[in-house]
N, C-alpha and C positions, 0 to 999 in steps of 0.2 A: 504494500500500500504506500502509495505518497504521501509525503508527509505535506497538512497545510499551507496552502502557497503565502500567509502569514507569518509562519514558522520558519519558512524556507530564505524567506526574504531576511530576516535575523538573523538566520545563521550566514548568510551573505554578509553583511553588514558583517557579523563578530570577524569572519574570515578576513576581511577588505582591512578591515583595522589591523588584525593580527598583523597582516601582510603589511601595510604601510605603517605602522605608527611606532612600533620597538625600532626599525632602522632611525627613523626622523627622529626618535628621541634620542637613541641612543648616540649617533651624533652629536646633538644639542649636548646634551650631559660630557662628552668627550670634551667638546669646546671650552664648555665652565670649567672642566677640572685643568686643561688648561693654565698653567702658571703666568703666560705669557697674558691671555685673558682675566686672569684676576689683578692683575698687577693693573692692565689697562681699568680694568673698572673701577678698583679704588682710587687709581690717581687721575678718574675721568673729570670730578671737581674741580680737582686742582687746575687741569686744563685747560677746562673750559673758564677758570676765573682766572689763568693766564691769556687767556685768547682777547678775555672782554676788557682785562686793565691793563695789557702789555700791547696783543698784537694790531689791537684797533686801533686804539691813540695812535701807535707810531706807524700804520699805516695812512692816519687821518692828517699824519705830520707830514710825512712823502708828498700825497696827495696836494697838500699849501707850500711844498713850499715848489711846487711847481706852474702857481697860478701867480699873476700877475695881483699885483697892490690890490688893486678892487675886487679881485676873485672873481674874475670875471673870463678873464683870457686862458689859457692855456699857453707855459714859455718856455715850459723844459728845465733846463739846466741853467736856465739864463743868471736866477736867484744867488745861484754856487760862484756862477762866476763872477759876479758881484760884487759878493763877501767876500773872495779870493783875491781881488783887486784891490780892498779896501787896506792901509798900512794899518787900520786901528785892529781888522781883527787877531792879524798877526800880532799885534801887541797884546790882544785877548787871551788869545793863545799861548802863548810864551808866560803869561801872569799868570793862566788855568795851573799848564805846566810846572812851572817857579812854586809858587803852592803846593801844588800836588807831592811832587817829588820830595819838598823839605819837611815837609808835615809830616809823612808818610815814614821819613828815616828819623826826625827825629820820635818821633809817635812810636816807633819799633823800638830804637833802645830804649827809651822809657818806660814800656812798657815789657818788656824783658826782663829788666834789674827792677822793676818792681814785683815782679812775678817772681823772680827769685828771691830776693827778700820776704816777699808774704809768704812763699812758701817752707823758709827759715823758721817764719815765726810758730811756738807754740799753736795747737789749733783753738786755743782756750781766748786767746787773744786775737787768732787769725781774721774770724769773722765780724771782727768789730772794724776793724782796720781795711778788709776785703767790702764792708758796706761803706764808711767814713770815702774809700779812694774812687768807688764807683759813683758818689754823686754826683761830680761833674758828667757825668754820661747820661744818668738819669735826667737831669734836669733839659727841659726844651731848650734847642737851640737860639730861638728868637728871646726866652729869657735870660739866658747867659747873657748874648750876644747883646742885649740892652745893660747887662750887669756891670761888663766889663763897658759899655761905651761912656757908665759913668765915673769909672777905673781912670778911663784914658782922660775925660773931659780935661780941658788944660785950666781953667780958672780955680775947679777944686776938687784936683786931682790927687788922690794920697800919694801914689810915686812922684808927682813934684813935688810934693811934702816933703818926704823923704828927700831927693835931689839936694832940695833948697838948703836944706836944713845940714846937709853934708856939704856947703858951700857950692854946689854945682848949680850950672843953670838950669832950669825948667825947661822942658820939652813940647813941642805941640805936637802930641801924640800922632792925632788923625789927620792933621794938617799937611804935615812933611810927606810928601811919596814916600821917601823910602821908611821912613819910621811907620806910615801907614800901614806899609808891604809886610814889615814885622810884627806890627801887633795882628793881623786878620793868619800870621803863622801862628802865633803864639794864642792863639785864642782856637784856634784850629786844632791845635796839638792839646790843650787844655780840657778841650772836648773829646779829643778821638784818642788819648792811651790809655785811659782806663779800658778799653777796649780790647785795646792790645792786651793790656794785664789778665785779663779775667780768660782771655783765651789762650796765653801763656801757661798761666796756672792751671787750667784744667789739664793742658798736656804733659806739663811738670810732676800733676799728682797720677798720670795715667803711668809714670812709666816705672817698669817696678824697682825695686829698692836697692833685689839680688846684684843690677849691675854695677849699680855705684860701688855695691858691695865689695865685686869681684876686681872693679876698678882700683880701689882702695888697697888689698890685699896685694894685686901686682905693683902697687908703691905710686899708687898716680895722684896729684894733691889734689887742691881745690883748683886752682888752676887748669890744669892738664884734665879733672874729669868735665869740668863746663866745656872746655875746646873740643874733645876727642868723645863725648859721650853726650853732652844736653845739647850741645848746639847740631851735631848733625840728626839727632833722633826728635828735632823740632823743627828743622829747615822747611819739610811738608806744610806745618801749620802755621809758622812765618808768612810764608809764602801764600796761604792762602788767605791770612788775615790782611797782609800785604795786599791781595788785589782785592779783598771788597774795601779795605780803604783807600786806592785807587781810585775806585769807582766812585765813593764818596765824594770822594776831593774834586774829580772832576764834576760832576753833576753839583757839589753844593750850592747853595743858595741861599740861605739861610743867614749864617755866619758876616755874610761878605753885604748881604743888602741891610742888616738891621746891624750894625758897626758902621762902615762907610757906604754905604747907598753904592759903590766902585767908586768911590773919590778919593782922595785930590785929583781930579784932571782925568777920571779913566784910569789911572794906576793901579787900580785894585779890582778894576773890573774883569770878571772872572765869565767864562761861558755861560753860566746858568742867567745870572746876570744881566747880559748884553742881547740875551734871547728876550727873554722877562723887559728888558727897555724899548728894545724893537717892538715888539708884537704888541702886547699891552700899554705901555706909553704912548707910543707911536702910534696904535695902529698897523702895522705892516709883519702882517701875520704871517704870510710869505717868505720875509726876510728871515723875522724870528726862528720862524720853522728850519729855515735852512742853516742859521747859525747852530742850534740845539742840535741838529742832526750830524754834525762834525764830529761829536762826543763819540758817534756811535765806532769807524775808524778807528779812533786814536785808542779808544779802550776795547777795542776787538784785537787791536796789537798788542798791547798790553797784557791780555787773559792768554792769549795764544802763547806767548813767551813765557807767561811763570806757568800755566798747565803744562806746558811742554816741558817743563824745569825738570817738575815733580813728577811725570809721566819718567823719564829719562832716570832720574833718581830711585823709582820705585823697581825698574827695568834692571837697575845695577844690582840693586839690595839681593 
């Protein structure tokens, strides 16, 4: 007897499933378990909130600074070439640089020999002294940088005080170019070694004790184990603390506009700066766009040359 053309039609159906659905899922399930796919899916946020505050802006940057003043025209490279004509940016340039570079070296050994001192100290005391050196970092830049502008003021200044008072002349700080050029380093470095410190020390406490140990036993002093054993087993995180403050230095803005606004004359004007006075000031969003966009170069050589350091270092070990 046949079975129900009802019945029949179900057990069609259970078969058509059996048949198609364990391969498509089983599939599917392959996929998920996937290392390569779980990795993409949890770091899918993260991407997609790099996409919307990284890769749009500086495509939306590309895009002006290819348009003519009014945003109207389309000019190409006209913008670049511009800038590149211009004697003041190369002065901009050269002041980004000048900053950058002296901040950065002194900010490293500062932050070194502070690392290693804190890390000298009892840990009973360590943490007092490890919060006390980190508030200059903590505190916002715009309030330091208003802190110290009334450090520098020349009328009632405590270091003319001091000066005066050791029979020296007084200083006008913000006034002078090059006194200007030193105080927007020194306020620079004031902010950015604690930085260094805190990521000194944590490498200093990662590395274990045994070597010092074994160093010590082979007769090597304090001298000979910082040269031959802390400094090469931290060159890695040097180097990497090294180019995000790089990065910093070139892009700041902060520091440099709420101290001297880039004065005396432009002398202290820095990239962030000179982008920030074009575009916004001015008006000339195009230009602006095309000055910031410089930054992008100068510090893709820069990451390429210490990755490459460390890459090459890691290859040796």
């Amino acid at each position: 007897m046949p079975d129900h053309p009802i019945d029949a039609q179900a057990d069609a159906r259970v078969l058509l499933r059996r048949a198609r659905g364990p391969a498509g899922r089983g599939s599917l399930r392959k996929l998920m378990r996937r290392r390569s796919t779980i990795a993409f899916l949890m770091t899918l946020p993260l991407i997609t909130l790099i996409v919307v505050l990284l890769v749009y802006p500086m495509g939306y940057a590309i895009h002006l600074s290819m348009l003519d003043r009014h945003l109207t025209r389309f000019v190409g490279l006209d913008n670049f070439a511009l800038v590149i004509s211009r004697s003041s940016f190369w002065r901009v340039l050269y002041q980004t640089s000048l900053f950058t570079i002296a901040a950065v070296t002194v900010k490293a050994i500062i932050g070194f020999v502070m690392a290693l001192l804190m890390h000298n100290i009892p840990a009973k005391g360590q943490r007092w002294w490890r919060g006390m050196l980190l508030v200059p970092w903590v505190i916002p830049p715009s309030m330091s940088g208003l802190a110290w502008r009334q450090l520098f003021d020349p009328s009632y200044s405590p270091f003319n005080w001091i000066l005066e008072h050791l029979g020296m002349h007084s200083i006008f700080w913000l006034g002078d170019t090059d006194w200007a050029r030193f105080c927007v380093i020194v306020v620079t470095i004031w902010f950015g070694a604690p930085f260094f410190m805190i990521m000194c020390l944590a490498w200093l406490k990662s590395v274990p004790e045994e070597i010092y140990e074994a160093a010590s036993i082979d007769g090597a002093n304090g001298w000979q184990r910082l040269r031959y054993v802390t400094l090469p087993l931290m060159r890695n995180a040097l180097a990497i603390t090294m180019l995000f403050s790089t990065i910093g230095g070139f892009t700041g803005f902060t520091i440099v506009y709420v101290l001297t606004g880039g004065g005396p004359l432009g002398t202290t004007q820095v990239l962030a700066t000179a982008a920030f006075f074009l575009s916004i000031m001015a008006g000339n969003f195009p230009l602006g766009s095309s000055v910031s966009l410089f930054m992008l170069p100068v510090l893709a050589i820069a990451a390429t040359l210490i990755l490459r350091g460390i890459a090459k270092r890691g290859s040796h070990a």
